[in-house]
C-alpha positions in Angstrom: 91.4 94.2 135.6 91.4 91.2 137.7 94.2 88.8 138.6 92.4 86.1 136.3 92.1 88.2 133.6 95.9 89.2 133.2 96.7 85.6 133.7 94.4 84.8 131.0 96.1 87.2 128.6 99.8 85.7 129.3 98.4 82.5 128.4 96.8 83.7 124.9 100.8 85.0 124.6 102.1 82.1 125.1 99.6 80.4 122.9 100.6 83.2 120.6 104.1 82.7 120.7 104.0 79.1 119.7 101.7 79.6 117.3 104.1 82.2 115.8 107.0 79.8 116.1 105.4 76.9 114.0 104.1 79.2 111.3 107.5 80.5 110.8 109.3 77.3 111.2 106.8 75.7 108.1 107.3 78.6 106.3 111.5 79.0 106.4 111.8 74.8 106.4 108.3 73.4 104.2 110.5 70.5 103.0 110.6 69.0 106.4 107.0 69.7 107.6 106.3 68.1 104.3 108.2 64.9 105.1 105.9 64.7 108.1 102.6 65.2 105.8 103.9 62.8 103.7 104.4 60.0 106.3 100.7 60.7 107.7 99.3 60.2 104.6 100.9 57.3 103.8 100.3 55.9 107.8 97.0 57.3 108.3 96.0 58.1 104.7 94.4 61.6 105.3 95.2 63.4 102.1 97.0 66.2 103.8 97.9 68.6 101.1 102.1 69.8 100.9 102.8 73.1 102.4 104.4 75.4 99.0 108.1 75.9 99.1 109.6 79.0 98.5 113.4 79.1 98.4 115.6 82.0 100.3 116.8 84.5 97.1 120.5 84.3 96.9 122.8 87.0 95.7 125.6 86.7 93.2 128.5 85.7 95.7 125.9 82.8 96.9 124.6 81.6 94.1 127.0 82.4 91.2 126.8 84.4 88.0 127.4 87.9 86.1 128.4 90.9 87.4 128.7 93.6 84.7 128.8 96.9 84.7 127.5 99.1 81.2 128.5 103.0 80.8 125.7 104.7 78.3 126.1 106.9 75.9 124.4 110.4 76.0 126.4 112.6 73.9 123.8 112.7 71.8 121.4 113.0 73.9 119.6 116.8 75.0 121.1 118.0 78.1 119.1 117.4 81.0 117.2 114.6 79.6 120.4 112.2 80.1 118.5 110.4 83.4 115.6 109.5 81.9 116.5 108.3 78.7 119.2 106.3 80.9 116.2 105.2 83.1 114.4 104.1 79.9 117.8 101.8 78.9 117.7 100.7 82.7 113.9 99.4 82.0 114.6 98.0 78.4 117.7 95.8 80.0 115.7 94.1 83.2 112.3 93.3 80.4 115.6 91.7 78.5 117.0 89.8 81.0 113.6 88.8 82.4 113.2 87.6 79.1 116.1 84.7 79.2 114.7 83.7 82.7 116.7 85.6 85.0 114.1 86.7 87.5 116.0 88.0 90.0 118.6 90.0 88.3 119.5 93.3 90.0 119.5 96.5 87.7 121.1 99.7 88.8 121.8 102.9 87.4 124.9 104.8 88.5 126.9 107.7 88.0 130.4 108.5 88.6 131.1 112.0 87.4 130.3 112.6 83.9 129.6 109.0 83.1 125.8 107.2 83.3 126.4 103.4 84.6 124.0 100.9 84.4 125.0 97.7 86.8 123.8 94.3 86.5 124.2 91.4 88.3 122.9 88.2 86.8 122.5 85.4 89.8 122.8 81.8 88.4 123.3 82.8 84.5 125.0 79.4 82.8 125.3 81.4 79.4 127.0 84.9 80.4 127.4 85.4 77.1 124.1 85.5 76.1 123.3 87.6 78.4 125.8 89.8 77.2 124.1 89.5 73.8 121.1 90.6 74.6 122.1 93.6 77.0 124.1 95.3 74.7 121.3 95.3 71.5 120.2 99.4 71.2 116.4 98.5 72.1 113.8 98.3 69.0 110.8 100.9 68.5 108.3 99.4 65.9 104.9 101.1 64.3 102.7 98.3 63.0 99.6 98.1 61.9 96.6 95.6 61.9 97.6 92.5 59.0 94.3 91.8 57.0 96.1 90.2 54.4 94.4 86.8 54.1 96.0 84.0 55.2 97.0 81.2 52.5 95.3 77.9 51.8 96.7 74.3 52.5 98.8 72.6 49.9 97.4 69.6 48.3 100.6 67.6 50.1 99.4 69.5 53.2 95.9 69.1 53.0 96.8 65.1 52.0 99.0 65.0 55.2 96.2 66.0 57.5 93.2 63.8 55.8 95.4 60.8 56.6 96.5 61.8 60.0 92.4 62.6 60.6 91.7 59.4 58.9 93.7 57.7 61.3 92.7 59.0 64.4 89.1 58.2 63.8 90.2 54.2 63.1 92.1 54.4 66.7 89.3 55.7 68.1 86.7 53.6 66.5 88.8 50.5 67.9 88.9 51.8 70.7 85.1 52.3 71.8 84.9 49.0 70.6 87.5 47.9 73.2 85.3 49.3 75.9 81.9 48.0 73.8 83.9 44.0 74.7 83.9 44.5 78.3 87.4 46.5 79.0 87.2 49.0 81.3 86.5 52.6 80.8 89.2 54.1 82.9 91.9 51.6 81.9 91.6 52.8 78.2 91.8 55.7 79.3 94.8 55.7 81.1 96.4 53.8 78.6 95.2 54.9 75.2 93.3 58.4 76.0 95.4 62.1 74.4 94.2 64.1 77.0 97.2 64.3 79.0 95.3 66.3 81.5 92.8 63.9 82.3 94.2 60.6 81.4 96.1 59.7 84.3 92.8 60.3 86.4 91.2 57.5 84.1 89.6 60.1 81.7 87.7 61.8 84.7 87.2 65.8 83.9 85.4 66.5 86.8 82.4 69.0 85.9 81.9 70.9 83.0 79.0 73.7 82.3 77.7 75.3 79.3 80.6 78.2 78.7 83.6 75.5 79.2 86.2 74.6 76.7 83.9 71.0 76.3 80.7 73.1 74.4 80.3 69.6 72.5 81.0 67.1 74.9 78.6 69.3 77.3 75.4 69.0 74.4 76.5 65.4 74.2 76.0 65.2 78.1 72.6 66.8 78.3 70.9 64.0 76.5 72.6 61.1 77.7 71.8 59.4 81.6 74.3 59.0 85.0 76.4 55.9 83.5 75.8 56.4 80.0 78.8 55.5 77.3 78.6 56.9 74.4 77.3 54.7 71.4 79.1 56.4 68.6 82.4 59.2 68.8 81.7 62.4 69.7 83.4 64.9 67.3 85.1 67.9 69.1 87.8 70.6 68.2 90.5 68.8 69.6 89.4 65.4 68.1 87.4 62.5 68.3 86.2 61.7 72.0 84.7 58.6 73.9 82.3 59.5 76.4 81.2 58.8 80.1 78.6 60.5 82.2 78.3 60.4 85.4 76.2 62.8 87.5 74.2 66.1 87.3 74.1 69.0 89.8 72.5 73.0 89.7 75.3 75.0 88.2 75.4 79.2 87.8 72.5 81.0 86.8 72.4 82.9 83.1 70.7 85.5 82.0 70.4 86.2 78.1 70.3 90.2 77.7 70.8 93.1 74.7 72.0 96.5 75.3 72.3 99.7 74.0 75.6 101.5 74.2 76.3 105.0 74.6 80.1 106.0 74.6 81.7 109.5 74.7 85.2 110.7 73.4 87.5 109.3 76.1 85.7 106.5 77.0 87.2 102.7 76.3 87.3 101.4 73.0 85.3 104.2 72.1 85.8 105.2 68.2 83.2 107.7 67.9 83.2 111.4 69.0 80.0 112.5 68.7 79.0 112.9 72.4 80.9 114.3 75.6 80.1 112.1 78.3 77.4 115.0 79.8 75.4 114.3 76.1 76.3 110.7 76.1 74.0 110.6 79.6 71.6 112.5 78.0 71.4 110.6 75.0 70.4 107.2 77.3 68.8 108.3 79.0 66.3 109.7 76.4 66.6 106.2 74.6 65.6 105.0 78.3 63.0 106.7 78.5 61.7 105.4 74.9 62.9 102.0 75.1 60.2 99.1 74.8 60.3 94.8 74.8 59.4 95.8 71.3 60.9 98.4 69.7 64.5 97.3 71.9 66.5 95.9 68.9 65.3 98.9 66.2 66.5 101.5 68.9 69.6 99.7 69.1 70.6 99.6 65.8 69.6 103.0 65.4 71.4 104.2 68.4 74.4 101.8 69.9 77.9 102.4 69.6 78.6 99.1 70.3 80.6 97.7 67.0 78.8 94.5 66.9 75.4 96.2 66.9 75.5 95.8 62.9 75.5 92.2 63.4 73.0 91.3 66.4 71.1 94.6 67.0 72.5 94.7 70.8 71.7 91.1 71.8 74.5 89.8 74.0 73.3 86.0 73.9 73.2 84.1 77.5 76.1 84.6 79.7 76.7 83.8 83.4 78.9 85.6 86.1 82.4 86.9 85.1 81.5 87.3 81.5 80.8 91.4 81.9 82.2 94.2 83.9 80.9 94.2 87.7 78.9 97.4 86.8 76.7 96.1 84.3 76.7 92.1 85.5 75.1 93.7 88.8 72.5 95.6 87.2 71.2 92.8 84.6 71.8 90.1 87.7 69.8 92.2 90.0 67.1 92.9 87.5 63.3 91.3 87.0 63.1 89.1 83.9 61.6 91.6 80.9 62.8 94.8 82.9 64.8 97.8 80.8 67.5 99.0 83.0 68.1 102.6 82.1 71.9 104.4 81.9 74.4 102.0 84.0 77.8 103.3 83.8 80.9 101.5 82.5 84.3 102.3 81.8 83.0 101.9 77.6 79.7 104.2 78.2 76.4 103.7 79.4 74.1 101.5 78.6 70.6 100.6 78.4 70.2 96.7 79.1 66.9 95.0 78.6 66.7 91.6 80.2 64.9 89.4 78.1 65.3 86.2 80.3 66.8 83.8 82.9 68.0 80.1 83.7 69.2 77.7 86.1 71.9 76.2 84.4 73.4 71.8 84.5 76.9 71.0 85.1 77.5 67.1 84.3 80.4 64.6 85.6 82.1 63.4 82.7 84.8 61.1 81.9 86.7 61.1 78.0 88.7 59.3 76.1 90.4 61.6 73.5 92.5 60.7 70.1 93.4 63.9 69.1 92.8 65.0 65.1 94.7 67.5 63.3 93.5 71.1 61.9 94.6 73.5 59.1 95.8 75.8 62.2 98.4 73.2 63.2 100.3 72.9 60.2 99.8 76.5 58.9 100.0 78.7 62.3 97.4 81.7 62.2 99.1 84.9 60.6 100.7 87.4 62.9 98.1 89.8 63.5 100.3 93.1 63.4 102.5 93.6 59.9 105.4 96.0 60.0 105.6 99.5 58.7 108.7 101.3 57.6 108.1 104.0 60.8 110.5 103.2 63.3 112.2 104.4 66.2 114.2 105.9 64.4 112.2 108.5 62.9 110.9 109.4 66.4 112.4 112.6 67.3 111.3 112.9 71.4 107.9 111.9 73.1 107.1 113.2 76.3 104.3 113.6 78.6 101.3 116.1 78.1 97.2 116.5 79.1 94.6 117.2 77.1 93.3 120.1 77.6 89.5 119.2 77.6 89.8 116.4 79.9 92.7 116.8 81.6 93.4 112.8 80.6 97.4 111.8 80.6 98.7 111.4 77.4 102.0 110.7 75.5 102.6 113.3 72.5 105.0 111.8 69.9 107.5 114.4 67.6 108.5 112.4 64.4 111.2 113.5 61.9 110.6 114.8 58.4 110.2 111.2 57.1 108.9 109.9 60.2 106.3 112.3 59.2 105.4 111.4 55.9 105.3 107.6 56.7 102.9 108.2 59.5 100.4 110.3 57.1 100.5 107.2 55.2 100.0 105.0 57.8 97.2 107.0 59.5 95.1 108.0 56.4 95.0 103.8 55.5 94.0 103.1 59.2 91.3 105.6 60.0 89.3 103.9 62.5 92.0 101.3 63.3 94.6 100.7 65.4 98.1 100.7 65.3 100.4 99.2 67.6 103.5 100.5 69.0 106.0 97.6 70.0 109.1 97.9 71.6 111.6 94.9 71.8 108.9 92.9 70.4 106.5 93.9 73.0 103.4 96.1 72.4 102.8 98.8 74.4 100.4 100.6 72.7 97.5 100.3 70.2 95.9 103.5 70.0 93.0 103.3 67.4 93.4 106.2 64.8 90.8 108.8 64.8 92.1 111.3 61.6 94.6 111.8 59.0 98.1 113.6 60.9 100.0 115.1 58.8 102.0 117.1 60.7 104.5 114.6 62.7 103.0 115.0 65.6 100.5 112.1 67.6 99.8 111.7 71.2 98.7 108.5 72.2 96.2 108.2 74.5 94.4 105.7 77.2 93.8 104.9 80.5 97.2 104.8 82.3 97.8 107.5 84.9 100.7 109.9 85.0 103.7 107.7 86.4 102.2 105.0 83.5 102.5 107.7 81.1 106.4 108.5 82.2 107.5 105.3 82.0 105.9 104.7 78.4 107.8 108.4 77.3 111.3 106.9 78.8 111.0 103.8 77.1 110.0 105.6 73.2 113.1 108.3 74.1 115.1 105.3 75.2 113.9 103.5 71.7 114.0 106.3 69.9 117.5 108.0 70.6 120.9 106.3 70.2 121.8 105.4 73.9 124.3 102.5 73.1 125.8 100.9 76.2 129.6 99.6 76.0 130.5 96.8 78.3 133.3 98.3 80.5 133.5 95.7 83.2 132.8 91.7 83.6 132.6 89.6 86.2 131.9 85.8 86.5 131.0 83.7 90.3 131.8 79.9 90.1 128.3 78.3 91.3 131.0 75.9 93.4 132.2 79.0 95.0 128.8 80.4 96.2 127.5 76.8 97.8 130.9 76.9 99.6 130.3 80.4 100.9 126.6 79.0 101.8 128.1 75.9 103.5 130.9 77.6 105.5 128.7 80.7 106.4 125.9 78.0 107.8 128.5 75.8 110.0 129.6 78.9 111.1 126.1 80.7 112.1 124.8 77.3 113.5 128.2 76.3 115.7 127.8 80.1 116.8 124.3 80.0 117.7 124.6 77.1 119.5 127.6 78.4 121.6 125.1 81.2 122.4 122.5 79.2 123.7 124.8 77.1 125.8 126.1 80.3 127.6 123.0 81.7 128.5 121.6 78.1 129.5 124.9 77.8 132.4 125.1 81.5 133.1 121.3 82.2 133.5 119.5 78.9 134.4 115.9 79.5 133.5 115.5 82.9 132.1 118.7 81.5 129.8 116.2 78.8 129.2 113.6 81.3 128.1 116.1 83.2 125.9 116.7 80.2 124.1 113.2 79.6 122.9 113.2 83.5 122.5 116.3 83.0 120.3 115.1 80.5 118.4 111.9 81.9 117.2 113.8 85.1 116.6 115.7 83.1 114.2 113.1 81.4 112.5 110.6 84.5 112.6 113.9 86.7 110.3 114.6 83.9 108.3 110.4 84.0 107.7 110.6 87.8 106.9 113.5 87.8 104.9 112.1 84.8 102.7 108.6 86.8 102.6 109.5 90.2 101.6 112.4 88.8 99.4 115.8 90.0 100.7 118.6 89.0 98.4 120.5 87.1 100.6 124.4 87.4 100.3 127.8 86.9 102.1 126.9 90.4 103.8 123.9 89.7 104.0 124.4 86.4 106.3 127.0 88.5 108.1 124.1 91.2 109.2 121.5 88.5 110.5 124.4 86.5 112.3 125.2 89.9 114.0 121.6 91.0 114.9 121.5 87.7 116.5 124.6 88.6 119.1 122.2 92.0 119.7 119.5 90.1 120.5 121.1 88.0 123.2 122.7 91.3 124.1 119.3 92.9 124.9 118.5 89.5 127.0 122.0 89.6 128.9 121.1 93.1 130.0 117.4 92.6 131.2 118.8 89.0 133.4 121.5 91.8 134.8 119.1 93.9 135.6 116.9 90.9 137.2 119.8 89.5 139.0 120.6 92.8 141.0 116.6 93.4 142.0 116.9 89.8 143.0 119.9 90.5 145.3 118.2 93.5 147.0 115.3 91.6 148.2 112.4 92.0 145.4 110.1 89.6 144.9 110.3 87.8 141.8 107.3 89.3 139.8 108.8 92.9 141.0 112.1 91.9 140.5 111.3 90.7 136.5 108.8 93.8 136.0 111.5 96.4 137.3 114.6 94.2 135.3 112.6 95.0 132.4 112.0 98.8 132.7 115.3 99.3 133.8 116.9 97.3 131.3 115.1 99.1 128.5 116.7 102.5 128.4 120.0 100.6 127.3 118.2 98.5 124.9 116.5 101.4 123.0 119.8 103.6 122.8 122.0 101.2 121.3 119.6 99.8 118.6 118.4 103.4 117.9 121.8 104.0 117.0 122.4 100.9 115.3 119.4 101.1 113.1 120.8 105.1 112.3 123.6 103.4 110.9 121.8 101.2 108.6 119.9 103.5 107.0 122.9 105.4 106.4 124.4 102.3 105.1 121.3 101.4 102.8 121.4 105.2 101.6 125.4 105.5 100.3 126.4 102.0 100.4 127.1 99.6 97.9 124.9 96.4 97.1 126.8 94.2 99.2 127.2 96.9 102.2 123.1 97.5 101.6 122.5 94.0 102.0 124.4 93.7 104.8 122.8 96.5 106.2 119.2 95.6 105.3 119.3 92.0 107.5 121.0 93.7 110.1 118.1 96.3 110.4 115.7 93.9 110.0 117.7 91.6 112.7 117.5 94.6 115.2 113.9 95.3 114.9 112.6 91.9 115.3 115.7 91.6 118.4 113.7 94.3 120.3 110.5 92.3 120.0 111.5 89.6 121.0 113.5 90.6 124.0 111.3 93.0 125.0 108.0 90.6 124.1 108.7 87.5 123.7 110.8 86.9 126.4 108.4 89.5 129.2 105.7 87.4 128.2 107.3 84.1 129.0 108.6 84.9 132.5 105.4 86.5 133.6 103.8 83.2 132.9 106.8 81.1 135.0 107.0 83.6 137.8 103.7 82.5 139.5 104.9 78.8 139.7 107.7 80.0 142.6 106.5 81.5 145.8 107.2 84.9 146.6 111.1 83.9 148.1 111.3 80.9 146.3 113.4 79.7 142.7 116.5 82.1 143.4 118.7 80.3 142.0 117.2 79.2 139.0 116.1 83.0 138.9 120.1 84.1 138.1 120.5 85.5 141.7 120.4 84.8 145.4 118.3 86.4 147.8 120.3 88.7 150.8 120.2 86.9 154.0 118.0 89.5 155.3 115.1 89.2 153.1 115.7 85.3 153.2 114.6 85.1 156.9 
């Protein structure tokens, strides 16, 4: 490699190494790169957009909160299940938590001798006690099934209430299209007068809208009017009554209108037929393939398809554009001639048979609204909850756990109910053939297995596609439903929030007044390489503060402790490399030896001793505490990213100074002087 080349390179470091600097720095401190976008826009208006800001995760002793500690009990549960059904309370707490906006809770399970812990620390709870509340509920296992009872008419006062409201709507926005109609100006109304809060402060403007958007009837009202047009007369919509303005037109997403013919097998999704295995379900298309004609399409779908809605349009799917489908069959009908029958694509419900009866270019149109909203039936009498409640519970469930079936091999969850349990769910099965039923737990569903026969013998297994650590964690969460593992609050813990911005404040003087003490030293002691080590320290810095904000390390007391720590190593490893340096100086090396033999000499030293401080954060992370992991975890981090940038960062940087000295020249700004000897 020539001399240009390698010079090349070091310059693509450094270029490198500032880059990698100013990422970091915007992503650790967006606020004030912000400030700066901020002031350019408003100096040189250039519509910069604002970097996203992410804040550092604090732990408990930061940021304040809970600290509890739960002790299960499993007496009554079979011995050497005790873990998971634990493990099944562990999952049931955190959806809890999550569920009163605590998204960074920590939830741990424990044990200390005979006795199954469950820790959790709550950073920045204001009401501990509900929190409390909800933790220590036993969690809920429900069986429902699908409501069809009808949902109830309007009152005549409710039916009243909404005519008037309706009534009065269409006079506001009668007066107001005769606003515009007088000369006022489309966009003021808007901003003033329009409903649509999501387009109103943009003067009504809704940017483009296509056939399959929300706007179905403002978009048919668009297609016959011209670029400027207001509309004469209110447009009626679902939301309301609407004041149009169009502005232009431009070539939206092609659409292709299509039917199909559906062949699913036992196993397949949303498959409720188990006529065919999927070796006969291939068959089967392809034979209707094989017969399948632009004429005799629909009669062979209705014959054939498993496709529920075949009863109702004989396999004809209507247009649609991109996104509508799954990939496997969008590509084949996308890729197909107009009029061409596409034989056996596969999809996770079957396969199919897709004729393609025809294509289009479709319009999107600019259009501006204003909206004065009207009222429905649906708004004062919410739609009906779709699942009802049976009387199976969880606790008629005796144990679930994971099994295969043995045809397929698929992952499923078998379910063991009690003698009642049992009874119930013959009832609830033989009134639901062909239907789902949902299994909820803590209000959430989980399942909704569609029934397929009468059981009658307590026994189910609920099948679909989830793989095997799915299917685990679905059987710990029934067990953990379905057994009594009550938790008992043994231990309770509140941290002031004034306490943890203290902690923050003191632990930041403290890091910065250190850092800078650092950077001082190495500045008097070691000239320019101190120089270097400072820009090498200060994108270490910034590059862990990056990395822990990225991957999400809780930051805590520890925690700050570890990175202030890794930063001493990382001077450490530069202290030992300018040693090194300083003696090949004093024995008569040239610079570029001398920096390339400081280097390999130093490294050695550097390797052992954060080889064996890394040994002991890992043992730290493995049997310590939280607050010792933490701790442990920025320290490791803090070492690994010290060795790169001492070894890197700082190698780099020299190489490219060390060519501004001559050969004999910058001694003393090089840490060393040069023997008397060599000097002549």
């Amino acid at each position: 490699m020539t001399k240009g080349n390698i010079r090349g390179k070091i310059r693509w470091g450094i270029f490198g190494i500032i880059a990698l600097l100013f990422v970091s720095g915007v992503f650790v401190a967006p606020q004030f790169f912000n400030r700066g976008i901020d002031w350019a826009n408003n100096t040189i208006h250039l519509g910069l957009p604002h970097v996203s800001e992410r804040d550092f995760r604090l732990g408990l002793d930061l940021q304040g909160g809970a600290h509890l500690v739960y002790e299960a009990d499993t007496s009554n549960i079979p011995a050497g299940e005790e873990a998971a059904a634990v493990e099944g309370v562990r999952d049931v707490i955190e959806k809890r938590i999550n569920g009163i906006g605590v998204s960074e809770a920590q939830v741990q399970t424990t044990q200390v001798g005979e006795a199954r812990r469950i820790i959790v620390e709550l950073p920045g709870v204001s009401d501990v006690q509900q929190a409390i509340s909800m933790i220590g509920a036993t969690p809920i296992l429900e069986f429902k099934e699908i409501n069809d009872t009808p949902a109830r008419e309007l009152t005549i006062d409710e039916q009243k209430q909404m005519d008037e409201y309706n009534k009065d709507a269409k006079t506001k926005a009668t007066d107001l299209l005769k606003k515009i109609k007088n000369g006022a100006k489309f966009e003021d109304v808007a901003t003033e007068s329009s409903e649509d809060t999501n387009s109103k402060n943009n003067g009504g403007y809704l940017n483009y809208i296509n056939n399959q958007s929300q706007y179905l009837e403002l978009y048919d009202w668009a297609q016959t009017a011209k670029e400027g047009d207001i509309s004469k007369t209110l447009v009626s919509s679902t939301e309301g009554y609407n004041i149009l303005k169009r502005g232009a037109e431009r070539d939206g997403e092609k659409e292709v209108k299509a039917s199909h013919i559906l062949i699913c097998y036992k196993g397949a999704q949303n498959c409720n037929s188990e006529t065919y295995s999927k070796e006969e379900a291939l068959a089967k298309a392809q034979e209707i393939y094989n017969e399948a004609t632009a004429d005799n399409f629909a009669q062979l779908a209705k014959d054939n398809s498993t496709d529920p809605s075949v009863a109702q349009n004989n396999g004809d799917l209507g247009w649609f554009g991109t996104g509508q489908m799954v990939p496997a069959f969008e590509k084949a009908v996308f890729d197909a001639e107009k009029g061409q029958i596409i034989g056996t694509v596969e999809t996770d419900f079957g396969f199919h048979v897709i004729y393609k009866k025809d294509e289009r270019n479709t319009k999107e149109y600019e259009l501006w609204r204003i909206l004065v909203k009207t009222e429905k039936a649906t708004d004062i009498l919410p739609p009906p909850d779709p699942w009802k409640n049976t009387d199976l519970s969880g606790k008629n469930l005796k144990h679930s756990e994971v099994v295969s079936d043995q045809q397929t091999g698929a992952v499923q969850v078998a379910l063991n109910f009690d003698n009642d349990g049992k009874n119930l769910f013959a009832d609830i099965t033989k009134r639901n053939v062909g239907k789902q039923v949902a299994i909820f737990l803590d209000n959430d569903i989980i399942s909704a297995p569609t029934v397929q026969t009468v059981i009658t013998d307590g026994r189910a297994v609920i099948s679909g596609s989830f793989n095997l650590q799915d299917a685990k964690l679905l059987s710990q969460r029934l067990n953990a439903g379905a057994l009594p593992v009550p938790v008992n609050l043994i231990s309770q813990e509140t941290v002031g929030a004034t306490l943890g911005a203290k902690s923050v404040s003191a632990s930041l003087f403290a890091g910065v007044i250190g850092v800078l003490l650092v950077m001082l030293f190495m500045l008097i002691y070691y000239r320019l390489p101190g120089l270097l080590s400072v820009i090498t320290l200060t994108l270490y810095i910034t590059l862990t503060l990056a990395i822990f904000k990225l991957i999400g390390v809780t930051l805590t007391l520890a925690g700050i402790a570890g990175f202030i720590l890794s930063i001493g190593m990382a001077v450490d490893a530069n202290v030992l490399i300018f040693e090194r340096l300083k003696e090949e100086l004093r024995e008569g090396k040239s610079l570029k030896a001398g920096v390339e033999e400081g280097f390999k000499r130093a490294w050695s030293s550097i390797r052992d001793s954060n080889i064996s401080t890394l040994i002991t954060c890992v043992l730290l992370i493995w049997f310590g505490t939280s607050f010792v992991q933490g701790f442990a975890v920025t320290l490791g981090i803090g070492v690994l990213l010290s060795m790169f940038s001492a070894i890197t960062i700082t190698r780099v940087m020299l190489r490219f100074v060390v060519p501004w000295f001559k050969k004999r020249d910058g001694g003393w700004l090089f840490v060393g002087t040069f023997t008397n000897k060599e000097q002549k």
